[in-house]
N, CA, C and O atoms as a GROMACS GRO file, in nm:
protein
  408
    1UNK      N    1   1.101  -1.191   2.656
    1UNK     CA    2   1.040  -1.068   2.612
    1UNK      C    3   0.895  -1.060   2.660
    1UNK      O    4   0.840  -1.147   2.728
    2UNK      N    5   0.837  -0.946   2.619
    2UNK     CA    6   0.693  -0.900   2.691
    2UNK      C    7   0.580  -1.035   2.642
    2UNK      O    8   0.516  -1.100   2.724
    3UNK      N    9   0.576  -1.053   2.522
    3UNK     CA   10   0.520  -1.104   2.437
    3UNK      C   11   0.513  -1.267   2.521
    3UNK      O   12   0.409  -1.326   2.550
    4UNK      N   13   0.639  -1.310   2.544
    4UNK     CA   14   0.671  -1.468   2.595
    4UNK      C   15   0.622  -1.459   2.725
    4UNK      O   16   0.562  -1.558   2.768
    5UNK      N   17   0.636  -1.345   2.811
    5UNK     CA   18   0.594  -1.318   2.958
    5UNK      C   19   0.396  -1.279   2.955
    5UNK      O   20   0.319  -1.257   3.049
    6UNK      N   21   0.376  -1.284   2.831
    6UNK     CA   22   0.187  -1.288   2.856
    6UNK      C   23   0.124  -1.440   2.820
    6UNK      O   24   0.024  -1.481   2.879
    7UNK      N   25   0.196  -1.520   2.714
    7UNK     CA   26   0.186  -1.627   2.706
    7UNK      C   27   0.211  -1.673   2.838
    7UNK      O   28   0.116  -1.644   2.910
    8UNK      N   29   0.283  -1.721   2.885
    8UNK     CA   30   0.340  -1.780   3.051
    8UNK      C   31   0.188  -1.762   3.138
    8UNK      O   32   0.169  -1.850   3.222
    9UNK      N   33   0.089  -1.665   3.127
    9UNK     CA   34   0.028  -1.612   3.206
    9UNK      C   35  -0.092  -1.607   3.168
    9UNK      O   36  -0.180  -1.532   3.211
   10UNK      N   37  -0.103  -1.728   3.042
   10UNK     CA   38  -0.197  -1.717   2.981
   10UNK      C   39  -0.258  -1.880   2.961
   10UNK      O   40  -0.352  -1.904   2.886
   11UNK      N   41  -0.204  -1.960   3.023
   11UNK     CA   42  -0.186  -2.030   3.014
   11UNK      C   43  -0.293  -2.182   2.992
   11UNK      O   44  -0.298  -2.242   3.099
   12UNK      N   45  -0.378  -2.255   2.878
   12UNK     CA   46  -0.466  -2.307   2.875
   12UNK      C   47  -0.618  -2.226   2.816
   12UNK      O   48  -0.728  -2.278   2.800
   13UNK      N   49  -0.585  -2.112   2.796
   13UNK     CA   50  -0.636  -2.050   2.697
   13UNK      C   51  -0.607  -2.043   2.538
   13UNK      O   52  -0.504  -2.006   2.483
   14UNK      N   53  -0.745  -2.095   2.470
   14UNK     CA   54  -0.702  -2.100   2.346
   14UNK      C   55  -0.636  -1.958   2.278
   14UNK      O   56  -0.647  -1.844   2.324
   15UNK      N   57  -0.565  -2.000   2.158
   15UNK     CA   58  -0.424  -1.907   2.142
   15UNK      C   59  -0.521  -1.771   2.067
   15UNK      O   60  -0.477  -1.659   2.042
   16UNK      N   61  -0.656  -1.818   2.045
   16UNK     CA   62  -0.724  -1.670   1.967
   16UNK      C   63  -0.810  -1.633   2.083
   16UNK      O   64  -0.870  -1.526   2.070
   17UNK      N   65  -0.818  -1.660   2.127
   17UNK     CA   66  -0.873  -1.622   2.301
   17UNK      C   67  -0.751  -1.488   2.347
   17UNK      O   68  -0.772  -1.380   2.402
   18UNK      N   69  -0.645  -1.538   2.307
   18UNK     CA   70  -0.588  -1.508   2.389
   18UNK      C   71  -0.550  -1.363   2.325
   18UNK      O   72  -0.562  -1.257   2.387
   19UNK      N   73  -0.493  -1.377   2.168
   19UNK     CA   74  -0.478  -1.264   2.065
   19UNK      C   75  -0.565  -1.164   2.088
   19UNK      O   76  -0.532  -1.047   2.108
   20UNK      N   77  -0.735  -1.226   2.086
   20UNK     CA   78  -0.822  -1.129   2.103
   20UNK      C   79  -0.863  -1.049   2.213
   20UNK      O   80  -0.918  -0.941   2.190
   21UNK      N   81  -0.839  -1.098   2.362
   21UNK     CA   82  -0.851  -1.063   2.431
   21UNK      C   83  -0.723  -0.947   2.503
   21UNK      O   84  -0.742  -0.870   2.598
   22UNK      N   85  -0.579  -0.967   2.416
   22UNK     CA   86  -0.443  -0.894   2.437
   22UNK      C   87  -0.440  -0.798   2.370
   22UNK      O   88  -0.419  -0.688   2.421
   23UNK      N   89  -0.462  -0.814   2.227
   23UNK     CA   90  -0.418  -0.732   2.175
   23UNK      C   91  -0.558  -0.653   2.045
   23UNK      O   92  -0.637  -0.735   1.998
   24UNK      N   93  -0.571  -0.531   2.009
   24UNK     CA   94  -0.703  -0.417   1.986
   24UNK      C   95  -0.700  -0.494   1.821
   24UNK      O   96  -0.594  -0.540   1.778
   25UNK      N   97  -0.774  -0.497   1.775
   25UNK     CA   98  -0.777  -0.536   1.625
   25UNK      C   99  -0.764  -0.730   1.539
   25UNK      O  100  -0.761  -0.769   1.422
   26UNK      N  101  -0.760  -0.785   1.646
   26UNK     CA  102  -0.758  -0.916   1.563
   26UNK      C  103  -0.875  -0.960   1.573
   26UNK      O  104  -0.931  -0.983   1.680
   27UNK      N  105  -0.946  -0.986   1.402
   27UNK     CA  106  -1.017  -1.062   1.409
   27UNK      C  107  -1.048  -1.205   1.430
   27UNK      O  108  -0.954  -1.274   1.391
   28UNK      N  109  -1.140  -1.268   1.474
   28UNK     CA  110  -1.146  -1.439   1.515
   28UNK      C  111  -1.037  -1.503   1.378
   28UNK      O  112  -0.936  -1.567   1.412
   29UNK      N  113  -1.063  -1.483   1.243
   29UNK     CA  114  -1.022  -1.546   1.195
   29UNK      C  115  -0.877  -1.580   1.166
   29UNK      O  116  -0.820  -1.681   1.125
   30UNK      N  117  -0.832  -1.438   1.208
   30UNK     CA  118  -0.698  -1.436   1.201
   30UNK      C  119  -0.591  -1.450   1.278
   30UNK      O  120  -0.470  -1.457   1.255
   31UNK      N  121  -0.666  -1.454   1.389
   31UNK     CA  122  -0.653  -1.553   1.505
   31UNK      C  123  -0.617  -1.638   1.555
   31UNK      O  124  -0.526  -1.652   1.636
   32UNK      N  125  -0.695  -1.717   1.505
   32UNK     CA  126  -0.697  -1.883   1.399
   32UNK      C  127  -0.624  -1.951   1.368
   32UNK      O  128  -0.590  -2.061   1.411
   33UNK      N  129  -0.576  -1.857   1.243
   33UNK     CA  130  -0.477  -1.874   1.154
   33UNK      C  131  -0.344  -1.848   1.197
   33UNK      O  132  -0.247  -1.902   1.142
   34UNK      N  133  -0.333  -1.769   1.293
   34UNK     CA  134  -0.177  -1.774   1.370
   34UNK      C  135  -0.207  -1.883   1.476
   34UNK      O  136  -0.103  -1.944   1.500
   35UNK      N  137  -0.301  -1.926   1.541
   35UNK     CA  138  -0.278  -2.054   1.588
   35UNK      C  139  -0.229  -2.151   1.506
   35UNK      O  140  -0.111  -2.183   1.510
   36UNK      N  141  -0.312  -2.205   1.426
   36UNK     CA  142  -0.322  -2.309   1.294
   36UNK      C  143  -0.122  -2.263   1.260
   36UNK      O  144  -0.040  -2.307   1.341
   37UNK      N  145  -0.082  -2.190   1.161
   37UNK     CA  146   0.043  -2.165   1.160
   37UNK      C  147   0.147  -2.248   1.279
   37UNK      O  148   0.245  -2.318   1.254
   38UNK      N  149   0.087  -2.212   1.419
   38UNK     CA  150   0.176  -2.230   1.536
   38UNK      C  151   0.218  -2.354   1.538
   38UNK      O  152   0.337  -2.381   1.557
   39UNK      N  153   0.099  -2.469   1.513
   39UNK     CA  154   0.075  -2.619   1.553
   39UNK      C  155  -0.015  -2.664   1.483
   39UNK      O  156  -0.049  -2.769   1.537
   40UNK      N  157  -0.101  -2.640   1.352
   40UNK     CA  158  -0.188  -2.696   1.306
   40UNK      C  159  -0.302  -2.723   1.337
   40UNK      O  160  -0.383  -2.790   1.274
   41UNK      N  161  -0.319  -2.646   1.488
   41UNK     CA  162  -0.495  -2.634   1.535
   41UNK      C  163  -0.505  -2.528   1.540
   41UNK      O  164  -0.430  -2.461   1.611
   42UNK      N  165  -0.649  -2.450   1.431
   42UNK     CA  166  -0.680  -2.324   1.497
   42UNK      C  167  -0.748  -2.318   1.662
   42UNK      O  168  -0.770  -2.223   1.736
   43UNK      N  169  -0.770  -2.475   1.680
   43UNK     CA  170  -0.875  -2.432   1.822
   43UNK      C  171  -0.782  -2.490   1.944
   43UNK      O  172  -0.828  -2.519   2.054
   44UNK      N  173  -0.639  -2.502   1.907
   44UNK     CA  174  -0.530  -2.567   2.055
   44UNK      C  175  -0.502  -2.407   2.147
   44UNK      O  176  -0.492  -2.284   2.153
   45UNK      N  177  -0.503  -2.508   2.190
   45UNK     CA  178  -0.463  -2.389   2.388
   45UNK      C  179  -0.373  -2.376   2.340
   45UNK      O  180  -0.322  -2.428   2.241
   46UNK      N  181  -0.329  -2.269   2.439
   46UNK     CA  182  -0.149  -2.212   2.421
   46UNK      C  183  -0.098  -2.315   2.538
   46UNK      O  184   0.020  -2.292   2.562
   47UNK      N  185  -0.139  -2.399   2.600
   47UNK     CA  186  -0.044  -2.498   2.640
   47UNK      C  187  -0.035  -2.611   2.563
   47UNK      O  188   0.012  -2.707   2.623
   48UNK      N  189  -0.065  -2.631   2.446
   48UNK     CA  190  -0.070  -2.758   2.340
   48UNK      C  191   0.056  -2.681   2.238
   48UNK      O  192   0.114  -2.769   2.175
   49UNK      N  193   0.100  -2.565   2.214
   49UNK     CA  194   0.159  -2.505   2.131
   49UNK      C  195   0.310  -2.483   2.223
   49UNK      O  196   0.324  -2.451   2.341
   50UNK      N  197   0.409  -2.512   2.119
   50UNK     CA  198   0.500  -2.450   2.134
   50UNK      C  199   0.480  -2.298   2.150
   50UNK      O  200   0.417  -2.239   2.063
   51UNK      N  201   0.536  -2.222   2.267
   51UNK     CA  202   0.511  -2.090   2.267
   51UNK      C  203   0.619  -2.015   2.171
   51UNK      O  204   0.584  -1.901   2.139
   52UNK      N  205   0.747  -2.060   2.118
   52UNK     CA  206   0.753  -2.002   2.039
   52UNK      C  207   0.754  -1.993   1.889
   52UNK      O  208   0.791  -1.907   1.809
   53UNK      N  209   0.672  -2.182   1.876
   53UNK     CA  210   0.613  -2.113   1.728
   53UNK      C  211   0.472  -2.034   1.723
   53UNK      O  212   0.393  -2.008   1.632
   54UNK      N  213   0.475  -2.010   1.850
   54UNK     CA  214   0.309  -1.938   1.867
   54UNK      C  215   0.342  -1.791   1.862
   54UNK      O  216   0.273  -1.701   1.816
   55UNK      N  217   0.461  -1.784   1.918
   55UNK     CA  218   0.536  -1.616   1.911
   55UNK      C  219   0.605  -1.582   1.816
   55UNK      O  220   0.639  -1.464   1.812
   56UNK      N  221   0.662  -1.700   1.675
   56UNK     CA  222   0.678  -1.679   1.580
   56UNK      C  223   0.589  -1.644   1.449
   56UNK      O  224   0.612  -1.551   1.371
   57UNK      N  225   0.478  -1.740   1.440
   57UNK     CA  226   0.376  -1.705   1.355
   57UNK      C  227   0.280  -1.610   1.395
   57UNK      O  228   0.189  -1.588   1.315
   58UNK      N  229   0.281  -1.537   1.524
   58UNK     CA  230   0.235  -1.401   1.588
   58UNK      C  231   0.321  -1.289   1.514
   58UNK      O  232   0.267  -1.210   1.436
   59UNK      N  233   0.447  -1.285   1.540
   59UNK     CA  234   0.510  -1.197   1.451
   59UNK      C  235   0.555  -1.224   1.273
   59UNK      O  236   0.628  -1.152   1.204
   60UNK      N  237   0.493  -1.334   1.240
   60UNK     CA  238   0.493  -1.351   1.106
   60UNK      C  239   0.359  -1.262   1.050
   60UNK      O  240   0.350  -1.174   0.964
   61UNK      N  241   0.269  -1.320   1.128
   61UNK     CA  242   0.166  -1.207   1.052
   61UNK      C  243   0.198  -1.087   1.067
   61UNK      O  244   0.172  -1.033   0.960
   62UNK      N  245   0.239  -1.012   1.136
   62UNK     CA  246   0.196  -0.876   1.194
   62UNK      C  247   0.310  -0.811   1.124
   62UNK      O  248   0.303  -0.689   1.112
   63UNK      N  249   0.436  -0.883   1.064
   63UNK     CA  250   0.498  -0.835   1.015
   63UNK      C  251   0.479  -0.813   0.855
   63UNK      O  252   0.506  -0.729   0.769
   64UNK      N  253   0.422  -0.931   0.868
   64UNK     CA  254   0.322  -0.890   0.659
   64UNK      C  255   0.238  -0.784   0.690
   64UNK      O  256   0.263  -0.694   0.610
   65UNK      N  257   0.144  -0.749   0.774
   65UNK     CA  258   0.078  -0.675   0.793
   65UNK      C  259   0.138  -0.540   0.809
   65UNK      O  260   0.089  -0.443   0.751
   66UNK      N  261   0.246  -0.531   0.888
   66UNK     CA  262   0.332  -0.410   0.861
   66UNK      C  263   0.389  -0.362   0.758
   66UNK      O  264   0.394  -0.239   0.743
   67UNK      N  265   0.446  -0.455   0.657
   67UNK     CA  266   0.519  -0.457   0.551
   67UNK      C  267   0.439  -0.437   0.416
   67UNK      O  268   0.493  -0.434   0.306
   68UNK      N  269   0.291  -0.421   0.442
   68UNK     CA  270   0.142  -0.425   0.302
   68UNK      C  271   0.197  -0.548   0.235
   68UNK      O  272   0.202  -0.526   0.114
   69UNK      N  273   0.243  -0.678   0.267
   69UNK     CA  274   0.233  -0.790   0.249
   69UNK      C  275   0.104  -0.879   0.219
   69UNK      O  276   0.099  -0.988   0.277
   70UNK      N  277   0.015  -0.848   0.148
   70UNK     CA  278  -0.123  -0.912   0.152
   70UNK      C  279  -0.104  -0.997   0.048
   70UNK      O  280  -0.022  -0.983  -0.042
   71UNK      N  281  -0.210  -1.121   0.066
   71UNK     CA  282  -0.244  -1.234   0.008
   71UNK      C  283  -0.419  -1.229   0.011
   71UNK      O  284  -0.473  -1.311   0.085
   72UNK      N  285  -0.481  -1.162  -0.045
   72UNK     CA  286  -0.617  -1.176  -0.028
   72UNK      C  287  -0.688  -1.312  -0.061
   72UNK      O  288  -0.673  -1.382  -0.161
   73UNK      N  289  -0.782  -1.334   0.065
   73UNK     CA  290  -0.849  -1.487   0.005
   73UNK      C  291  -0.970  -1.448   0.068
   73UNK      O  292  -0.984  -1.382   0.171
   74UNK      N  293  -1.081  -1.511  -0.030
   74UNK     CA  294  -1.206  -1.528  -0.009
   74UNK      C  295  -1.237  -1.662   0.029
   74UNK      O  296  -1.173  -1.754  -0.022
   75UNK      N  297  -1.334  -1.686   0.119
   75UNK     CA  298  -1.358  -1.821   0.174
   75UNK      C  299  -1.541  -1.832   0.149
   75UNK      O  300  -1.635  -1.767   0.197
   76UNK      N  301  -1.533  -1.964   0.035
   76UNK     CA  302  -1.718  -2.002  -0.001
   76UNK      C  303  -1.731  -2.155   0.044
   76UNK      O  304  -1.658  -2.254   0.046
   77UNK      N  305  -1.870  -2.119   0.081
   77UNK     CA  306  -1.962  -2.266   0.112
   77UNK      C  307  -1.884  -2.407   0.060
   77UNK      O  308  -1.811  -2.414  -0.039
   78UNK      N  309  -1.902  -2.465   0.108
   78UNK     CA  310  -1.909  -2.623   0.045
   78UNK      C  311  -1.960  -2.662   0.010
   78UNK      O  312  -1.996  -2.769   0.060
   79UNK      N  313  -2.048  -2.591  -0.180
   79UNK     CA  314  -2.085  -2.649  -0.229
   79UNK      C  315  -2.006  -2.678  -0.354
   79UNK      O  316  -1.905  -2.619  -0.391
   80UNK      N  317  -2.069  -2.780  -0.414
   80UNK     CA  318  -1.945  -2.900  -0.512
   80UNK      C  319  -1.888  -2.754  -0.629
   80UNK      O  320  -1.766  -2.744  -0.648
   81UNK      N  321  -1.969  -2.666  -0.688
   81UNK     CA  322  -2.030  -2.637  -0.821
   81UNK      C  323  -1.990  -2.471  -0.784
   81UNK      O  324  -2.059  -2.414  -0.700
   82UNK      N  325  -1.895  -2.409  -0.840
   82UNK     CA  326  -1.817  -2.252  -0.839
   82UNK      C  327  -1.951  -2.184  -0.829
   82UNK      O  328  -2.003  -2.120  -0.737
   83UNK      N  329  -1.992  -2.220  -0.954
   83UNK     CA  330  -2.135  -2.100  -0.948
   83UNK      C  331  -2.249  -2.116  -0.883
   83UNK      O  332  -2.353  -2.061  -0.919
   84UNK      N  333  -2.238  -2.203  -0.764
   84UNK     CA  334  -2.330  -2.217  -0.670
   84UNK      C  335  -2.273  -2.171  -0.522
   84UNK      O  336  -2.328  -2.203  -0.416
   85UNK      N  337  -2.176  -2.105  -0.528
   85UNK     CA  338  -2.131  -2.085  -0.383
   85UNK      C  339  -2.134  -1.944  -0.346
   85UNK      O  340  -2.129  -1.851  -0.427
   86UNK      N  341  -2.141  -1.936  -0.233
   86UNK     CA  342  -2.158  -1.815  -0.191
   86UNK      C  343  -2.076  -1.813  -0.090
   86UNK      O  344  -2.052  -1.915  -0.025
   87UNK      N  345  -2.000  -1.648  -0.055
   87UNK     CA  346  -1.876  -1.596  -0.001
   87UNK      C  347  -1.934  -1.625   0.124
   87UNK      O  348  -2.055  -1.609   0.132
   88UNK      N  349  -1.857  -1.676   0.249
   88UNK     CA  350  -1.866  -1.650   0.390
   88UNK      C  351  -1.792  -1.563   0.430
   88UNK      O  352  -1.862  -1.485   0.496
   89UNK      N  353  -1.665  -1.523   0.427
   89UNK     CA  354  -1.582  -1.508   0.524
   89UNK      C  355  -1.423  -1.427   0.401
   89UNK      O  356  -1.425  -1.473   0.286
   90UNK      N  357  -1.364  -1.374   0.416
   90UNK     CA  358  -1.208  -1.291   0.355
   90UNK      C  359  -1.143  -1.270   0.454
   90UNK      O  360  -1.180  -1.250   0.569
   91UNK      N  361  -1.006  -1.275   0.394
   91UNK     CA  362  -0.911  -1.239   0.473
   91UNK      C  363  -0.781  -1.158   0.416
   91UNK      O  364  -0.765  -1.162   0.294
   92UNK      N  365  -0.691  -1.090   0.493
   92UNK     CA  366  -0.583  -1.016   0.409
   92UNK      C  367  -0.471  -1.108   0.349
   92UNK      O  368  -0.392  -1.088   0.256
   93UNK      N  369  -0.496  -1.243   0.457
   93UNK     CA  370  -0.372  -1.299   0.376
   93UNK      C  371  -0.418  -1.458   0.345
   93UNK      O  372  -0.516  -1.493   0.410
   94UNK      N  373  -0.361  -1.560   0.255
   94UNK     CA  374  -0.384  -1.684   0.257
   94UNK      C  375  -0.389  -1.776   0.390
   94UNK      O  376  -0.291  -1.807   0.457
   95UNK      N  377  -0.522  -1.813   0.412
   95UNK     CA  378  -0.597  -1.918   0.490
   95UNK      C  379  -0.517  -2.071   0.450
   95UNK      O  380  -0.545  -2.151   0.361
   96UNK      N  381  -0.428  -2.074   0.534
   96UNK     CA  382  -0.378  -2.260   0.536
   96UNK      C  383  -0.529  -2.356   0.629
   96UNK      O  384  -0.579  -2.460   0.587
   97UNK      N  385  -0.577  -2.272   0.768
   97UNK     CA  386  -0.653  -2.356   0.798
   97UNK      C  387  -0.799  -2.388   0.746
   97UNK      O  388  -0.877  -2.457   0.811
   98UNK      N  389  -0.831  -2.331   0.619
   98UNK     CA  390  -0.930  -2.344   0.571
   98UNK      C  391  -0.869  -2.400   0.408
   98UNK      O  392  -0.944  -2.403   0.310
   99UNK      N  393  -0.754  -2.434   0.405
   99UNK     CA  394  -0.658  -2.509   0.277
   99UNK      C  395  -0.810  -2.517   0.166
   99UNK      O  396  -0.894  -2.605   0.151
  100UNK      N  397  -0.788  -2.361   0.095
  100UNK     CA  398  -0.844  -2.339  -0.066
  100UNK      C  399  -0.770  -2.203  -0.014
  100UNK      O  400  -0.730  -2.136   0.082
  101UNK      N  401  -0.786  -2.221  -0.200
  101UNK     CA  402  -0.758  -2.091  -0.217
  101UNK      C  403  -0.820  -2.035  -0.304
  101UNK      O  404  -0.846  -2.096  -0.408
  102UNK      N  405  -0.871  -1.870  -0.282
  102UNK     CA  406  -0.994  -1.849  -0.400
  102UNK      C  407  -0.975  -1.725  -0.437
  102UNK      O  408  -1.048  -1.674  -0.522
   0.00000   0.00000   0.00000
């Protein structure tokens, strides 16, 4: 399919390199996170990844995303103490590569 034929051609580029640069709307983080999903690195090339768990957890998100499937998570500092942290970063759905959940 189209999808397996841009991977092929993409080859040694990291897999949010590659999201972001293919396709209009993904942010870095989510990115990431369909790498991370793919193989457990958000920062592996698409030649370290199976391409099609890289083309599976590509259409895992996009299909929650189609479906208003959300998991909202907020992502804070590393500090020890709740009421000392402050928000960096959200997302629409649960962050495995940043494993909290908030």
């Amino acid at each position: 399919d189209e999808f397996m034929r841009l991977l092929k051609n993409a080859e040694g580029m990291r897999g949010e390199q590659f999201l972001q640069k293919l396709f209009y709307g993904f942010g870095k983080l989510t990115a990431r996170e369909i790498s991370y999903l793919a193989c457990g690195d958000a920062e592996a090339t698409l030649d370290q990844m199976d391409p099609k768990a890289f083309s599976d957890a590509f259409f895992s998100v996009t299909d929650r995303v189609r479906n208003g499937n959300f998991e909202p998570c907020l992502i804070y500092d590393g500090k020890e103490h709740l009421e000392d942290k402050s928000p960096l970063d959200f997302s629409f759905l649960f962050l495995k590569q940043n494993n909290t959940k908030t």
